[in-house]
N, C-alpha and C positions, 0 to 999 in steps of 0.2 A: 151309593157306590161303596167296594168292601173297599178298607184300609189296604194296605200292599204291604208286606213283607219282604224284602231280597234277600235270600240267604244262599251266602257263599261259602264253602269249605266241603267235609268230608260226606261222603253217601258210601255206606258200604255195606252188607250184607253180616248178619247175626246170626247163628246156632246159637240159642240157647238152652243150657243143659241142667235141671234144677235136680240136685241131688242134698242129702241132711247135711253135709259138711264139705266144706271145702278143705282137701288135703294141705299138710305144712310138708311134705316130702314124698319125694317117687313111689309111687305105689297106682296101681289098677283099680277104676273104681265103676259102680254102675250108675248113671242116671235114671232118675225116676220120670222123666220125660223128658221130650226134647222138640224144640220147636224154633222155627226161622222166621224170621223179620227182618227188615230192616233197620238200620241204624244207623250213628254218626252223627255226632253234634249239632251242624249245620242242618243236618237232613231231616233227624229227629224234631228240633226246633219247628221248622218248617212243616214239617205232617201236624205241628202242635197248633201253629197257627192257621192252618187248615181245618181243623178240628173243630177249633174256637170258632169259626165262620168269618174268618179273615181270607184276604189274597194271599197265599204265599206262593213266590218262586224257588226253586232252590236251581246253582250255579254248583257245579261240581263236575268231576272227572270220572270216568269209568274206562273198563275195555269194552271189546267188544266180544263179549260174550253172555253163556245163559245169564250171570247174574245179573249184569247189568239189564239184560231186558226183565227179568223177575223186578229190580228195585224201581224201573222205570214204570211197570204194570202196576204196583203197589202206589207209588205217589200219583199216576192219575185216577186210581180208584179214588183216593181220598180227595183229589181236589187240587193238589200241588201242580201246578206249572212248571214243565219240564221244558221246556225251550230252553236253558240255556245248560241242559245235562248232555255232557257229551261224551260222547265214546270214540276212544282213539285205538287203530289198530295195533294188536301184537304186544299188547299191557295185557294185565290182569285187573278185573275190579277188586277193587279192596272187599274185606271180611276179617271178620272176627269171630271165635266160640268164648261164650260169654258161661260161666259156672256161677249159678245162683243157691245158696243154701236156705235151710230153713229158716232162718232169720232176715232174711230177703238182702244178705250182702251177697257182694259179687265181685268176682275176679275175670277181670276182660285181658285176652290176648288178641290183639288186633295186628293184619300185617297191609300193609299200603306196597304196590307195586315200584321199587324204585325207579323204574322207567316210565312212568306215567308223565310227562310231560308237564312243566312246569310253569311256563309261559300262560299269562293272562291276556294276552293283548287282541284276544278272540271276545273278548266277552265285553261287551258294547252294548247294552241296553238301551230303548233310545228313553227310559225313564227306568232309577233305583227306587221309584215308588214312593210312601211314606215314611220308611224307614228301612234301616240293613243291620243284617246280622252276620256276622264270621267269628268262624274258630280260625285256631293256629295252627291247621294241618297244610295247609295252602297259602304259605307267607304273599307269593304273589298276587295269588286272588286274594287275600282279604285286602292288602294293601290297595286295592285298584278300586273294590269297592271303598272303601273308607276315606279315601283319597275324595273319591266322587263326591259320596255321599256329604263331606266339609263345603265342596264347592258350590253343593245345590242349596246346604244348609237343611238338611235333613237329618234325625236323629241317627249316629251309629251305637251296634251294641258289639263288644266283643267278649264270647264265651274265652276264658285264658283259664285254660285246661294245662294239664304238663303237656310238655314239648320236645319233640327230638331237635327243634332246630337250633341254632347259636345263640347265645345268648343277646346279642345286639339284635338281631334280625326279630327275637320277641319284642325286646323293647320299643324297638320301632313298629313294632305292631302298636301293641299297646298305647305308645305316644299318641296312636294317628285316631282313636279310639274317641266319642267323647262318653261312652257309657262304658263301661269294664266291669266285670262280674267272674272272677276269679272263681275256681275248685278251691278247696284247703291246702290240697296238694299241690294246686298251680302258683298259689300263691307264696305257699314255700319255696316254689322251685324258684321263681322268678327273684323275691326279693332275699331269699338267702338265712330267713326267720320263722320259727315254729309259730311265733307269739302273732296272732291275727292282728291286732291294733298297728303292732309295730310295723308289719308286712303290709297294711293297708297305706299307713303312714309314707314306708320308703316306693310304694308304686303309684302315690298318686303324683300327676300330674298338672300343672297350669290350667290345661286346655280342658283337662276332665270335667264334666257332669257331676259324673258319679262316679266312685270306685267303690267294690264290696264283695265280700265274697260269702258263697252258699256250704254250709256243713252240717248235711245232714238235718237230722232232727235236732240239733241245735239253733236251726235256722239262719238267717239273713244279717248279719254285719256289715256296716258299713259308717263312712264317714261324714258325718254333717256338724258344719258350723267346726270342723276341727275335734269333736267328740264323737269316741266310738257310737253306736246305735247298735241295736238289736233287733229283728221281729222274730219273734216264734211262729214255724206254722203249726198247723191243725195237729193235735196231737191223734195217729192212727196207728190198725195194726197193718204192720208191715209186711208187705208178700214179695215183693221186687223193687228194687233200690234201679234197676236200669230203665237209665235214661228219668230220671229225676231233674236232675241238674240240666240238662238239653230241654226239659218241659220248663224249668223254671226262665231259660234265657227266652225262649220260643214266647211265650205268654208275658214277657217281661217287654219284647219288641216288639209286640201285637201293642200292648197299652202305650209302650211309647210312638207308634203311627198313629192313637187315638188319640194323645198329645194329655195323658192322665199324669196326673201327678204324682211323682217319686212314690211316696206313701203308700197311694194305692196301690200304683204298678206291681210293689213288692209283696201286697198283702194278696192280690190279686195271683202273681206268679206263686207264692208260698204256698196257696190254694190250689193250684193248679197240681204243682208238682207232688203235692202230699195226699192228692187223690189218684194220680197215677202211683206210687206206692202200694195201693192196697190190692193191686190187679197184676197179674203175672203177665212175663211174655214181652216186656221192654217197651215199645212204642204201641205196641195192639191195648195197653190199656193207656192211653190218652182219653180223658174226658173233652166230650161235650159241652155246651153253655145249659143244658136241662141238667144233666149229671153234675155239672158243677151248683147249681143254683140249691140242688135236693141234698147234696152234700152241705152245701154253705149258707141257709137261707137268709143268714145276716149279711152276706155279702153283697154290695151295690153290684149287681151287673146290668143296671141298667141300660149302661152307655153299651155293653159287648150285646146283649140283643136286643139293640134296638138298630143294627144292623154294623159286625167286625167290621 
């Protein structure tokens, strides 16, 4: 039997435009290709743990329209369980155009329908599985699964990315959380400090697991026994930095439904994410368990094929 994933939050739709440089002001520029996917924290995660040869669901919002059947066509090619993706009439699905430069950074404009309906009280699974995962785009659905997921005593993870929401309404995410894996950026937002240690320090919690946050190829920081930590992943060349951080939570709460230890989960997720890195196109380069194993062959994957 495959472990189970729940992921709930954003599903939206990607243009991605890879041109030499990304502009610092107004000006007309041409891209050198241009290509769509899907995207979204939640969503991406989710395609990741599909990948790996785990269950994944994903819970999410759309309209009703082309996109949303385009992103609904793309997660069940890959395996993702869409029951609980829904489309509500007379919204828009969310999307983004996503500008990737030579150096594989990127600048994301994403825009969310403000009338997309906010209410979670539809979303009733009669099992959250092995474990859940939510972002902060959907305060109410992550709060519902997270809430669950305490009651059942099943692992939560939350991606805490920046947030347009209030600042109390993060924290109570975050509270409800017992695994938290911060952006750089989300973690300045939230706790008010540049300084990683310091900002891991003011957002952890009692109830936490874990707190820690991902940056780049500086790798995985976080808190144990009271002392910052580090892992470095794979040092590669870099072609697309999107959707890194959504592969590293995704493979992060795949190993915590296999119930692996911190350690690995991390070394395991660092691996993940820094092979997607080296492949253009945002979520279309997501590895495999062979693809990872011919990248990593020191890496224990035992436990991931010998069946997610």
């Amino acid at each position: 039997m495959k472990c189970s994933v729940f992921c709930v939050g954003l599903a939206l739709q990607d243009t991605i435009l890879t041109l030499d440089r990304i502009p610092d002001h107004a000006v007309k520029v041409y891209a050198k290709r241009r290509h769509e996917v899907g995207g979204g924290p939640a969503a991406t995660a989710a395609v990741t743990v599909a990948r790996l040869g785990g269950h994944a669901l994903i819970a999410a919002r759309t309209g009703e329209d082309n996109t949303a059947a385009t992103m609904r066509r793309e997660f069940e090619a890959v395996g993702v369980d869409t029951t609980w993706l829904r489309a509500f009439p007379g919204v828009q699905s969310s999307g983004a155009v996503v500008l990737v430069d030579s150096r594989g950074e990127r600048l994301i404009v994403a825009y969310t329908d403000p009338e997309l309906p906010s209410a979670a009280d539809w979303l009733e699974p009669k099992s959250w599985g092995d474990a859940v995962l939510c972002d902060l785009t959907w305060p109410e659905g992550a709060l519902r699964c997270l809430h669950a997921a305490r009651a059942a005593g099943i692992p939560s993870l939350l991606d805490a990315d920046i947030s347009r929401h209030a600042s109390g309404t993060v924290a109570a995410i975050v509270g409800a959380a017992d695994h938290v894996i911060f952006s750089r950026p989300g973690l300045a937002q939230f706790t008010g400090t540049d300084s990683i240690e310091e900002g891991l320090r003011r957002a952890r919690r009692a109830s936490h697991t874990l707190v820690g946050v991902t940056d780049g190829a500086d790798g995985f920081f976080w808190l144990e026994d009271g002392n910052l930590r580090n892992a470095l992943p794979p040092r590669v060349g870099v072609v697309d930095t999107t959707g890194a951080g959504d592969a590293f939570h995704g493979a992060f709460a795949l190993a915590l439904a296999k119930g692996r230890p911190v350690v690995d989960a991390i070394a395991f997720s660092n691996t993940v994410a820094a092979l997607k890195c080296t492949r253009p196109d945002g979520r279309a380069g997501l590895p495999d368990p062979a693809e990872l194993r011919n990248f990593a062959p020191g890496l224990d994957l035992d436990w991931l094929v010998a069946g997610a």
